[in-house]
MARLUMDREN-286013 format. One record per residue (C-alpha): x, y, z; residue number from 1; residue in one letter. Coordinates in steps of 0.5 Angstrom, whole numbers, plus 500, padded with zeros to 3 digits. Layout:
// residues N
   c1   c2   c3  num  residuo
    X    Y    Z  NUM        A
...
//
This chain:
// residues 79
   c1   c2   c3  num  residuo
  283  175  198    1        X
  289  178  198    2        X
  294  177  204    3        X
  295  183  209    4        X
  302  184  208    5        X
  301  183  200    6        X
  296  189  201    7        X
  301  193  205    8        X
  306  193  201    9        X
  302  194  195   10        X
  300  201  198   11        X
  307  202  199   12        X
  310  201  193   13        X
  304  203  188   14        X
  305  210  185   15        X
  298  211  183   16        X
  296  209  191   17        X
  297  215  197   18        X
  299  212  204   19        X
  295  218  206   20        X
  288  215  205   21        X
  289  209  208   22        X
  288  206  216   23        X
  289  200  219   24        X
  284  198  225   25        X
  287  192  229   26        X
  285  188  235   27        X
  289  189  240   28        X
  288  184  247   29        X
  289  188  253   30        X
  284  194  251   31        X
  280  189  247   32        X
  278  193  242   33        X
  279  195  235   34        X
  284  200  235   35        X
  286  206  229   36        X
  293  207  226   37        X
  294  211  220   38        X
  299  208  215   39        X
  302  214  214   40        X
  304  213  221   41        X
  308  206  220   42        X
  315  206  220   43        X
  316  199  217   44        X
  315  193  215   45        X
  318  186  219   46        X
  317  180  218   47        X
  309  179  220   48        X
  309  185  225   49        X
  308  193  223   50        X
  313  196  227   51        X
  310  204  229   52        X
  310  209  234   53        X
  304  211  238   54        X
  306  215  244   55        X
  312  216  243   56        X
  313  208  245   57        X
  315  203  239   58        X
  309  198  238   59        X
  310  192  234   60        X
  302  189  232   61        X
  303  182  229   62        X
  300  183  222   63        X
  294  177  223   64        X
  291  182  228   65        X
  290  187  223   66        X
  281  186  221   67        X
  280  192  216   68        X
  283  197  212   69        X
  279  203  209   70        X
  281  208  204   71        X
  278  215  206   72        X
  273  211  210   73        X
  271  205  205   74        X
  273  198  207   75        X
  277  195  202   76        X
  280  190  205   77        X
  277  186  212   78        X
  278  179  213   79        X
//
């Protein structure tokens, strides 16, 4: 399997991928459950952290709470 920030930044860099197909659901410990983000929605990459914007606050999620990413609703990476 194909580390996460490997994935990532492919999807990033890769021409022939669209950011706009694909979401991310990571676990986030306070709410205990899997949350959503769409990657369009990420403002970048940091170290191991996706730095984004949720309710206008800046929210870094830590790249090994990442469990799946879909493209147009089919896995196509889960750990």
């Amino acid at each position: 399997m194909i580390p996460i920030k490997d994935f990532l930044n492919k999807i990033k860099w890769d021409s022939n991928l669209s950011e706009e197909d694909y979401t991310i659901y990571y676990f986030d410990r306070i709410e205990n459950k899997l949350l959503e983000l769409r990657y369009k929605d990420i403002k970048r990459l940091e170290g191991n952290f996706i730095i984004t914007n949720i309710n206008n606050k800046e929210i870094n999620v830590p790249l090994h709470r990442i469990r799946k990413v879909e493209k147009e609703g089919v896995v196509v990476w889960q750990r």
